[in-house]
C-alpha positions as CSV (number, residue, x, y, z in Angstrom):
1,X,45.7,94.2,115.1
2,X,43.3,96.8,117.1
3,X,45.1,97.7,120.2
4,X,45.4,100.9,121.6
5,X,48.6,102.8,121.4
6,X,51.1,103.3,124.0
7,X,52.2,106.5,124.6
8,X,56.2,107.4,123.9
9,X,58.0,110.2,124.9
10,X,58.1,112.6,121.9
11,X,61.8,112.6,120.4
12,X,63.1,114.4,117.1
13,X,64.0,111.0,114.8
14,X,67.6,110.3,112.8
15,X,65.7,108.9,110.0
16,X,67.2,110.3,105.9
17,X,64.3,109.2,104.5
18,X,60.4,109.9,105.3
19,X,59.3,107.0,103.4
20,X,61.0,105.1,106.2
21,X,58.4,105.7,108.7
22,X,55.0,104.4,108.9
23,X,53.6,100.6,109.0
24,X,55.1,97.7,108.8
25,X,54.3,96.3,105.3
26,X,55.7,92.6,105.3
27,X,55.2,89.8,102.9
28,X,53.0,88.4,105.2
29,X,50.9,90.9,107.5
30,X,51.1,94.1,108.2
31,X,51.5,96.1,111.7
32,X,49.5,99.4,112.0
33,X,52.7,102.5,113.4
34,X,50.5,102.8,116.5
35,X,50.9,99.3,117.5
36,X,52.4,98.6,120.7
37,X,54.4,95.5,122.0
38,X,53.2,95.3,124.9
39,X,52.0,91.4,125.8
40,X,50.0,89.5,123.7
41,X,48.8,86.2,123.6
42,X,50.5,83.2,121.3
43,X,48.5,83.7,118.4
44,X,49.1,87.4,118.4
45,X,53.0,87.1,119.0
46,X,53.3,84.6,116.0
47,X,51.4,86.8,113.5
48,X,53.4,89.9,114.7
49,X,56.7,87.5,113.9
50,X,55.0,86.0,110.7
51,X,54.4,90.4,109.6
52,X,58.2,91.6,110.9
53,X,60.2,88.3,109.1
54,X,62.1,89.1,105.8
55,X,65.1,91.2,106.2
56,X,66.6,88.3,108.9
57,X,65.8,85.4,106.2
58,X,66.7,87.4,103.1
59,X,70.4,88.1,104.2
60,X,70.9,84.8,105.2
61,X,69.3,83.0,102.3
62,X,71.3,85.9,100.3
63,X,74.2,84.8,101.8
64,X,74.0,81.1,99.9
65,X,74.1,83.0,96.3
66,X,75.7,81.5,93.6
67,X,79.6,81.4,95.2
68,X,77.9,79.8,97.8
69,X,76.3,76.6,96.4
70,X,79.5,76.5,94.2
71,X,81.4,76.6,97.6
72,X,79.4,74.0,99.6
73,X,78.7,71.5,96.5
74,X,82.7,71.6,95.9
75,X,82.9,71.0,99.9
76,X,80.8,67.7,99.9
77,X,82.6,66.6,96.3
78,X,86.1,67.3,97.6
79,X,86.1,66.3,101.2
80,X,82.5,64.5,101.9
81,X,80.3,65.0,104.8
82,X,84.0,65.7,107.0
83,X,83.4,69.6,107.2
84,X,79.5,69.8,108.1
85,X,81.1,71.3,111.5
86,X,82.3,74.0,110.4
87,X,78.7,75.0,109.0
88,X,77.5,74.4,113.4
89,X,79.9,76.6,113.9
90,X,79.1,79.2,111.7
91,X,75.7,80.0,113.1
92,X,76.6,81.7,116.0
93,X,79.2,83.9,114.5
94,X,76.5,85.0,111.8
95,X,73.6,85.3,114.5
96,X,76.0,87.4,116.8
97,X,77.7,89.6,113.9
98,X,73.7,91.0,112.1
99,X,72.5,90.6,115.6
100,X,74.8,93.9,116.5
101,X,73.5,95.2,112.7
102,X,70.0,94.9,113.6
103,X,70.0,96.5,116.5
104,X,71.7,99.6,115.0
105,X,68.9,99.3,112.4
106,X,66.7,99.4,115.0
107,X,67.5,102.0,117.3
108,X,69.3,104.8,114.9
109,X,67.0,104.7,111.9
110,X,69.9,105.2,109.8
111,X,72.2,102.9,107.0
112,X,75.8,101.8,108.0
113,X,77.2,103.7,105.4
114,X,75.7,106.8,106.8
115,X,77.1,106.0,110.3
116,X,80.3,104.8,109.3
117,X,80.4,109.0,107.4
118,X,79.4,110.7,110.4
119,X,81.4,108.7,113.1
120,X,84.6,107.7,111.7
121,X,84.9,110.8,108.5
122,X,85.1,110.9,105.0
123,X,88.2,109.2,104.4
124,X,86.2,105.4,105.9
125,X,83.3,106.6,104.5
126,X,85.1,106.7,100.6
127,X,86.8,103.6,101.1
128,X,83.5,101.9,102.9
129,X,81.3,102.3,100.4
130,X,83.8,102.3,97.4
131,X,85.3,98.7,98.3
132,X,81.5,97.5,98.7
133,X,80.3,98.9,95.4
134,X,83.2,97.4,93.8
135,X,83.1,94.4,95.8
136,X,79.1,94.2,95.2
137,X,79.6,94.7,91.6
138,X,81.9,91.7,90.9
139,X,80.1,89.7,93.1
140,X,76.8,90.5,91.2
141,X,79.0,89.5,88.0
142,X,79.1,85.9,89.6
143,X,75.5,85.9,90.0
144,X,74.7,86.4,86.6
145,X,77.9,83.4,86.0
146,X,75.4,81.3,88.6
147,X,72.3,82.5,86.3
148,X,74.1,81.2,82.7
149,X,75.8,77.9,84.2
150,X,72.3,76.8,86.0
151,X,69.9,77.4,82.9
152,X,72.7,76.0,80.7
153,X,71.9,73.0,81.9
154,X,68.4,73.3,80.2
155,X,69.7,74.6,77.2
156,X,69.0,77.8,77.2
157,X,71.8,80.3,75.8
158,X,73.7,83.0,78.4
159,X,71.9,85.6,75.2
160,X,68.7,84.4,76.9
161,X,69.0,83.6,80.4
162,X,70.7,86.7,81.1
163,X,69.0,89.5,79.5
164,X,65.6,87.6,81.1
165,X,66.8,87.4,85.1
166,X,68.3,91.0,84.5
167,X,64.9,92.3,83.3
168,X,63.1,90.2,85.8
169,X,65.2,91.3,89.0
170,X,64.2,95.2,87.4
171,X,60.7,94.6,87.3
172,X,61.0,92.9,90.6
173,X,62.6,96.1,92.1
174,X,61.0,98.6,90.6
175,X,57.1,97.9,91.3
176,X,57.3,101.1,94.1
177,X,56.1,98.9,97.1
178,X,58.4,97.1,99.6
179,X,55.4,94.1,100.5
180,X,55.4,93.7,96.9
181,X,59.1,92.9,96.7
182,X,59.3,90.7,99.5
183,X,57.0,88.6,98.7
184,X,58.8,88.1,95.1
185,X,61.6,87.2,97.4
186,X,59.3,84.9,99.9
187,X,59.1,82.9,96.7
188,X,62.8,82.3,96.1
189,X,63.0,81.5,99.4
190,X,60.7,79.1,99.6
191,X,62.2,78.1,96.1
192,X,65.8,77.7,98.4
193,X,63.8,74.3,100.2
194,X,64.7,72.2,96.8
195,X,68.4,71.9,99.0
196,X,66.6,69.5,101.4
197,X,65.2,67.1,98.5
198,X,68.1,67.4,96.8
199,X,70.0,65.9,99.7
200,X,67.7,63.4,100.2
201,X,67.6,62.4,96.1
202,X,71.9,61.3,97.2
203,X,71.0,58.8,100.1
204,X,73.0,59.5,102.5
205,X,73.9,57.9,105.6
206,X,73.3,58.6,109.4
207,X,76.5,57.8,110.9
208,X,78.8,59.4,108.2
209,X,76.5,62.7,109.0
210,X,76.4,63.0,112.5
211,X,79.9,62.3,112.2
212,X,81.0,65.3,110.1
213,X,78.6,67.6,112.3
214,X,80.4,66.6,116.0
215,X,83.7,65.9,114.7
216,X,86.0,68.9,113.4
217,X,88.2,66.6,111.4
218,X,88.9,66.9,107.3
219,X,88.6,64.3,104.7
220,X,92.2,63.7,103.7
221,X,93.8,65.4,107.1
222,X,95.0,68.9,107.7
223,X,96.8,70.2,104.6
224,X,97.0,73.6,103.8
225,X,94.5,73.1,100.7
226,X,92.3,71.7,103.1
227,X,92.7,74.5,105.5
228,X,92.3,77.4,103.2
229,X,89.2,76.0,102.1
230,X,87.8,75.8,105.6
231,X,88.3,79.8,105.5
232,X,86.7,79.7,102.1
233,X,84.3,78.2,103.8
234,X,83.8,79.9,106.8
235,X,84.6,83.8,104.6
236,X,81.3,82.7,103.0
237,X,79.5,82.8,105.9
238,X,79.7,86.6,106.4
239,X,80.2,89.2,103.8
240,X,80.3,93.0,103.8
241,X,77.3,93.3,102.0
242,X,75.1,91.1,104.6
243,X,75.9,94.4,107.4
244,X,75.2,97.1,105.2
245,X,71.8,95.4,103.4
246,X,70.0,94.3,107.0
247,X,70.5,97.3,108.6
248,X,68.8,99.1,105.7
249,X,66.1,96.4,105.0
250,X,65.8,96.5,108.9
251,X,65.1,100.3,108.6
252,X,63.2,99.9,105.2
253,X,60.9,98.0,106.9
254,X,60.0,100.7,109.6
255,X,61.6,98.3,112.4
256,X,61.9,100.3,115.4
257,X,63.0,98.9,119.1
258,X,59.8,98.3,119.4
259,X,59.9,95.1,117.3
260,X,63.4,94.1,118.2
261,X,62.4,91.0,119.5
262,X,60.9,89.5,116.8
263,X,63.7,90.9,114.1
264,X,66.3,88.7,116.0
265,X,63.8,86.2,115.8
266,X,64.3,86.3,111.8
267,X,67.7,86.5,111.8
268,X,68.1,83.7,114.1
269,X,65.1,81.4,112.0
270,X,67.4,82.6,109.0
271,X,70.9,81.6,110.3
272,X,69.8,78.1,110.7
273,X,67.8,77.9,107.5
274,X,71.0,79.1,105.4
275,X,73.3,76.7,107.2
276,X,71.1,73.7,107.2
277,X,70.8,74.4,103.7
278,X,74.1,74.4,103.2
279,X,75.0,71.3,105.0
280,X,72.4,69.7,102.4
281,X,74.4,71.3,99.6
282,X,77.5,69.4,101.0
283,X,75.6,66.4,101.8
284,X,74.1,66.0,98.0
285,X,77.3,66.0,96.5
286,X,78.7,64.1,99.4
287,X,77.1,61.0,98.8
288,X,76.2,61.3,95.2
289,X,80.3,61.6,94.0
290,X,81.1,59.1,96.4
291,X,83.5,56.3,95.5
292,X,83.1,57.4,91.8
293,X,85.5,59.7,89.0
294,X,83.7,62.8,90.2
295,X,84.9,63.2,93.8
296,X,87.1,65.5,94.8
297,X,87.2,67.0,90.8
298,X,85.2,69.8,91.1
299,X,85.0,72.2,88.0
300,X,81.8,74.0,88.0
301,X,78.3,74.6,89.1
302,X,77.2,73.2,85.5
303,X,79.5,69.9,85.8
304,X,78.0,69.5,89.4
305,X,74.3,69.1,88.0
306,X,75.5,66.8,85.0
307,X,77.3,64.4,87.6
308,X,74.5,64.5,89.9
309,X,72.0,63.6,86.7
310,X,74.5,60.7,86.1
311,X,74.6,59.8,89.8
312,X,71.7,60.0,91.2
313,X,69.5,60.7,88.5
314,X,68.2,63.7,86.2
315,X,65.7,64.8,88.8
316,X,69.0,65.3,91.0
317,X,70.6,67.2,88.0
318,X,67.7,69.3,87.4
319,X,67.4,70.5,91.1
320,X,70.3,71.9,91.9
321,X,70.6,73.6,88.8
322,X,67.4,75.3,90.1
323,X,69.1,76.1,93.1
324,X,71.8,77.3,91.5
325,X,69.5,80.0,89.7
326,X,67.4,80.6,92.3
327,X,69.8,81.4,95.1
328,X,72.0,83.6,92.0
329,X,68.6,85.7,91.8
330,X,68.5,86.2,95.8
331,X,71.6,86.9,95.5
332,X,71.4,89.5,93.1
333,X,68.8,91.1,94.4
334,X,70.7,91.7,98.3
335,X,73.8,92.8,96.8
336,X,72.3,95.6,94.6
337,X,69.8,96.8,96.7
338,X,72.8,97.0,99.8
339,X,74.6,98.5,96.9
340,X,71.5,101.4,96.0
341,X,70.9,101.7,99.8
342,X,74.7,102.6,100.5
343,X,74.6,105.1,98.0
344,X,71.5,106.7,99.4
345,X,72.9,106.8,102.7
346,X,75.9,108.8,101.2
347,X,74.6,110.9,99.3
348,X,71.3,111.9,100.8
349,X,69.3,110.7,98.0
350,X,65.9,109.4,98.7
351,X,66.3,105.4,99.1
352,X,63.1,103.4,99.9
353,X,61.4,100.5,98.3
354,X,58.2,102.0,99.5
355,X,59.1,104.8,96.9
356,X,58.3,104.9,93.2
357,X,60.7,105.0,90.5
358,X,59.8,108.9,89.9
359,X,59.9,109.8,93.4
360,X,63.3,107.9,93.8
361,X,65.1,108.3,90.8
362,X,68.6,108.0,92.1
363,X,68.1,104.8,93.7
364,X,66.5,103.2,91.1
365,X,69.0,104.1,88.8
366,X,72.1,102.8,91.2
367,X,70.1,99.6,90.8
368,X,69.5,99.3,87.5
369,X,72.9,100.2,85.9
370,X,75.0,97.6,88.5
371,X,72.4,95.3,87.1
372,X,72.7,96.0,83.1
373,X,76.5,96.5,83.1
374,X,77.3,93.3,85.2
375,X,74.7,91.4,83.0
376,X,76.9,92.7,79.8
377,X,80.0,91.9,81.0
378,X,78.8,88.1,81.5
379,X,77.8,88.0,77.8
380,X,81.1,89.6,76.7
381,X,82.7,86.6,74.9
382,X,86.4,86.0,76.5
383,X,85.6,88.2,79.3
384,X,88.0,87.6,82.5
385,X,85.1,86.1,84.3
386,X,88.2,84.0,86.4
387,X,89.7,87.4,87.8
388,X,86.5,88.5,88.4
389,X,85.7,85.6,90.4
390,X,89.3,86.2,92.3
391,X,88.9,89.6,92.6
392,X,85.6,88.9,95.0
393,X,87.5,86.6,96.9
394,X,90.0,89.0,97.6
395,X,88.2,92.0,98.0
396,X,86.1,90.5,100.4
397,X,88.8,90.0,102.9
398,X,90.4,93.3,101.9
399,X,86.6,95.1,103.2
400,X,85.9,92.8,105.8
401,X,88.3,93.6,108.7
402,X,87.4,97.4,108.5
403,X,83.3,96.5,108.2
404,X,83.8,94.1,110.9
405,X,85.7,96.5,113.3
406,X,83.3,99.6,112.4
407,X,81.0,97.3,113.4
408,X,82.0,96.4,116.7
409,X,82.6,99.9,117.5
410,X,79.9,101.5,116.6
411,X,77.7,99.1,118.9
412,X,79.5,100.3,121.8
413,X,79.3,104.2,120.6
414,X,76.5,105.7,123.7
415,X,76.1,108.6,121.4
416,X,74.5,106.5,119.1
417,X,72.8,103.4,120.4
418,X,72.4,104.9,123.7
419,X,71.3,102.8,126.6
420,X,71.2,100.0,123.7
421,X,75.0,99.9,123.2
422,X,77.0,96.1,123.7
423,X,76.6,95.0,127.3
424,X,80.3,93.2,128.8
425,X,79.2,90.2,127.2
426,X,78.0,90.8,124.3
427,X,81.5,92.7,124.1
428,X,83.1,89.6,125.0
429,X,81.2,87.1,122.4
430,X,81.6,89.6,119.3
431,X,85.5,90.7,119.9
432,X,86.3,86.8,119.9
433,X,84.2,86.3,116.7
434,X,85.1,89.7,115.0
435,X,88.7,88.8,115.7
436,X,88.6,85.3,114.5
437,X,86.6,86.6,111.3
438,X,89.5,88.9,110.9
439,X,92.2,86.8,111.0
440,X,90.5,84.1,108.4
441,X,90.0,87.1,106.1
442,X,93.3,88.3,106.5
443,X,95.0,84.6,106.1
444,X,93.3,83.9,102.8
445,X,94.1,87.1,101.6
446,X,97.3,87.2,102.3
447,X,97.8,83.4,100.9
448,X,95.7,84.4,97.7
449,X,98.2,86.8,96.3
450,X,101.2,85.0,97.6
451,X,100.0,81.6,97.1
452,X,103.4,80.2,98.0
453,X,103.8,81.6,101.8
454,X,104.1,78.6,104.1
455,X,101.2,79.0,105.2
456,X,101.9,77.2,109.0
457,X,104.0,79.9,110.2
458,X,102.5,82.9,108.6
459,X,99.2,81.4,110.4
460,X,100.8,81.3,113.7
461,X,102.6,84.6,113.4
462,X,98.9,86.4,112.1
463,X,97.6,84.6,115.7
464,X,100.1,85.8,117.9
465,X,99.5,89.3,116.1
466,X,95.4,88.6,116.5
467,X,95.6,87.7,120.0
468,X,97.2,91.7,121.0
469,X,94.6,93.1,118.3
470,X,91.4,91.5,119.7
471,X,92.8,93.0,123.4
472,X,93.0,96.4,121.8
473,X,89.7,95.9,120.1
474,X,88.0,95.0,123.4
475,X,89.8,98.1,125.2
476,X,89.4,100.4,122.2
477,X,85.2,99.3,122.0
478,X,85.2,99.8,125.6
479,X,87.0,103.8,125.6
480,X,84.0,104.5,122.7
481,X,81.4,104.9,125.3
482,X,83.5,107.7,127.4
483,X,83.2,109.1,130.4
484,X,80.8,112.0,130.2
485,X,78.5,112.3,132.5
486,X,75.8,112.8,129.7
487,X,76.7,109.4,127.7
488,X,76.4,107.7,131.2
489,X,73.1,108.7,131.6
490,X,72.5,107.9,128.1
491,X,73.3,104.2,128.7
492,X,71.3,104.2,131.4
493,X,68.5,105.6,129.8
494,X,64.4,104.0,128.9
495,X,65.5,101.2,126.2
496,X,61.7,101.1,125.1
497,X,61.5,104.7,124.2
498,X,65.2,105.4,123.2
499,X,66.4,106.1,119.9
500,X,69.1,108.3,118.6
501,X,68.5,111.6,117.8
502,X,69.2,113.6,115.2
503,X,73.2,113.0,113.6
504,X,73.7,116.8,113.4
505,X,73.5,116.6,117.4
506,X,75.7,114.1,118.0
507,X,78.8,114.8,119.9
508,X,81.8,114.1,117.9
509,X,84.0,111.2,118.8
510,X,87.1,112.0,120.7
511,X,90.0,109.3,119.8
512,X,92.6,108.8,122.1
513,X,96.7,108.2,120.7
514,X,95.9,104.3,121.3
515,X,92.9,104.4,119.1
516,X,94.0,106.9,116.5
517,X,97.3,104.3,116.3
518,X,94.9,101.4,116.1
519,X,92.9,103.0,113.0
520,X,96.6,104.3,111.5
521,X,97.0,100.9,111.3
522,X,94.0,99.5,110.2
523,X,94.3,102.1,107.6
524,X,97.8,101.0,106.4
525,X,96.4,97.3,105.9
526,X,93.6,98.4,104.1
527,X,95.9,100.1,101.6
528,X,98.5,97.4,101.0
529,X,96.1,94.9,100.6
530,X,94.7,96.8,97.8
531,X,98.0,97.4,96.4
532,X,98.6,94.2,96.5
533,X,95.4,92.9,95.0
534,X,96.5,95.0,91.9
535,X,99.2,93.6,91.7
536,X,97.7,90.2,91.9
537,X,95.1,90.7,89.1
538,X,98.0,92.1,87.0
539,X,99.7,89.2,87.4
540,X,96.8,86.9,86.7
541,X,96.0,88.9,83.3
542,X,99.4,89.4,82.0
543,X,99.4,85.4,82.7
544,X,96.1,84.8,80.6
């Protein structure tokens, strides 16, 4: 790419990290800093796309890590092709929600951890990035589970697999040069296509398909089993870790406003990949356990590759326990590094994959001990990998309605997105989904540790409830922008040449009693629902 620059008005930059400025080193071009985006022919347009894809694909691909296959393969073995719909609707909430987190990426330079600090204090800054460590931690646990139950299947010990991945996913990290990693990821990805053979190994039919895709209906009717798992379902599709890892990949990357464009691009291209993969998840065990002892008796990812070897042959068996391994490693990989990238927001510590180990000591490190401790604690014989796998479930909901709300408020701040911040509809798209996203989390939650609430009226009363909180979000998104004069402007401002400046001359927030009330709130969830998560595990381990 040879064209001349553009010139841009000269702007003092929010970026932490120097290494986060520069060329755009992808997998599969590069894109000199001086580039501009101004039009360009086909063939130009797809190599610039084919250069910025990666963060978009790897999030989404991420997000179908080891719970996830488990998730999906139970969903075809329990309830057949009946709940491909709820994968249809699932891509628009996920291409809205890291729509939002790529354009903060984007036009601030800076992590969500960081923002989440300087916007909304320490206090949601601790619990932010404390739940997510923790959060990211057990869930990396699970991928290392996903790691010994897949290559189980070929014999080979946890002693082995583990320690191998563990030293692999190091090496992977640790080579000093961000093409270099995502390319090792390009490869998993690619690896992540076996789903679509798989599906095809089970031969399924047309009309049963199409079916489950048009027709929101569940195998067996509306129960609340079958209800909880459509939130199981559905909490799978967005986690706390996807925001906080693509807006730092995004930035990684050295995608500016410039490339916006073609990042949504990704993520879009991503959200269908992960979904469609996931429908063929469903569909292979759909059709393979039909009419036969295994339906609806899922038990693990291990006993899901021996039925499918029995069912539709060992070829079947074999690649989905690939899958199983390969998305695990993926996921691995996303977690930590949003993990590493969290903590170098925080605490100012250099955090780049551009950077060698010795010039980035800190976020190496991060990495490497979340990676060697979880990887112990899998080969720890009579270990409480079962809480563990609770505890994620839990936690997940616990983080997600404060991530989710952050979120949504932060892309109507003008201080810091500027004329870039939600326009009336996007306001109006995201509250619905943020809200909806919020309730699911809070439901199976809720119905986790007290697994016998009814769960009909505690749904309806939570709805009622939802319906005034997604008014107040809308209103309280709306009253972040504010009415000085300068912010005004600021929305108003160039979009191509706009980004935020500096954090240290931002204006502060100013909350009104309505919005302070609102996060009083929001704050006073948060804490019972860890209070009662304790509990829950308590319970759970005294019962063991």
């Amino acid at each position: 790419m040879s064209e001349e620059p553009r010139p841009t008005a000269p702007q003092r930059s929010a970026v932490l990290d120097t290494a986060h400025d520069g060329e755009i080193r992808g997998a599969l071009g590069s894109i000199p800093h001086w580039e501009s985006d101004r039009p360009r022919p086909w063939s130009r347009k797809l190599l610039t796309l084919a250069a910025i894809m990666g963060p978009g694909l790897i999030v989404m691909v991420g997000d179908n890590d080891a719970g996830g296959v488990s998730t999906y393969a139970q969903a075809g073995q329990n309830y057949g092709p009946s709940l491909l719909w709820v994968l249809v609707l699932c891509i628009p909430t996920l291409i809205v929600a890291q729509e939002m987190v790529v354009r903060l990426g984007a036009v601030t330079g800076v992590g969500h951890a960081r923002l989440i600090k300087e916007r909304f204090g320490n206090f949601w800054a601790a619990f932010s990035v404390g739940d997510l460590f923790l959060l990211n931690f057990l869930t990396l646990v699970t991928e290392f589970i996903g790691v010994d139950l897949g290559l189980r299947y070929f014999g080979i010990t946890p002693l082995a697999s583990v320690p191998i991945v563990a030293i692999g996913l190091l090496a992977m990290v640790a080579t000093g040069n961000f093409q270099r990693w995502e390319r090792f990821m390009f490869v998993f990805i690619v690896t992540s296509l076996l789903m679509f053979p798989l599906a095809a190994l089970s031969h399924p039919s047309a009309g049963p398909v199409f079916n489950g895709l048009v027709t929101p209906s569940v195998k067996g009717g509306f129960t609340s089993t079958s209800v909880l798992f459509i939130i199981a379902v559905v909490g799978t599709t967005i986690a706390p870790w996807q925001l906080f890892f693509q807006q730092s990949n995004v930035i990684d990357k050295r995608i500016t406003t410039r490339w916006l464009k073609y990042e949504l691009a990704d993520t879009s291209i991503g959200a269908v990949l992960t979904t469609a993969g996931a429908g063929a998840l469903m569909v292979a065990t759909a059709f393979a356990f039909s009419h036969s002892s295994f339906a609806g008796q899922f038990g693990s990812g291990l006993t899901v590759a021996e039925g499918l070897s029995r069912r539709a042959g060992s070829a079947s068996g074999a690649i989905f326990a690939v899958v199983l391994v390969n998305a695990s490693v993926i996921g691995a990989s996303a977690v930590t590094l949003s993990t590493s990238y969290a903590l170098g927001d925080s605490f100012g510590l250099k955090h780049s994959l551009h950077r060698s180990v010795r010039d980035a000591k800190g976020f190496y490190l991060s990495f490497a001990a979340m990676i060697a401790v979880a990887a112990g604690i899998v080969l720890i014989p009579g270990a409480p990998l079962g809480l563990m796998t609770t505890g994620v479930q839990v936690l997940a909901g616990v983080l997600l309605p404060s991530a989710i709300v952050f979120l949504l408020l932060l892309c109507n701040d003008a201080e810091v997105l500027g004329p870039w911040v939600n326009s009336a509809r996007q306001n109006v798209a995201a509250t619905i989904i943020v809200s909806v996203l919020v309730l699911l989390s809070l439901i199976l939650t809720v119905t986790t540790v007290f697994p016998q609430l009814p769960l009909g009226p505690f749904t309806l009363s939570v709805t009622v409830l939802g319906g005034a909180g997604l008014g107040w979000m809308g209103v309280m998104a709306r009253r972040r922008r504010g009415t000085d004069p300068e912010r005004e402007r600021a929305v108003t401002g160039d979009r191509q040449v706009w980004r935020m400046p500096p954090l240290s001359t931002l204006k502060p927030p100013v909350w009104s009693r309505g919005q302070r009330i609102g996060m009083l709130a929001l704050r006073g969830y948060l804490v019972l629902a860890v209070v009662l998560l304790a509990v829950k595990i308590g319970q759970l381990a005294v019962a063991r």
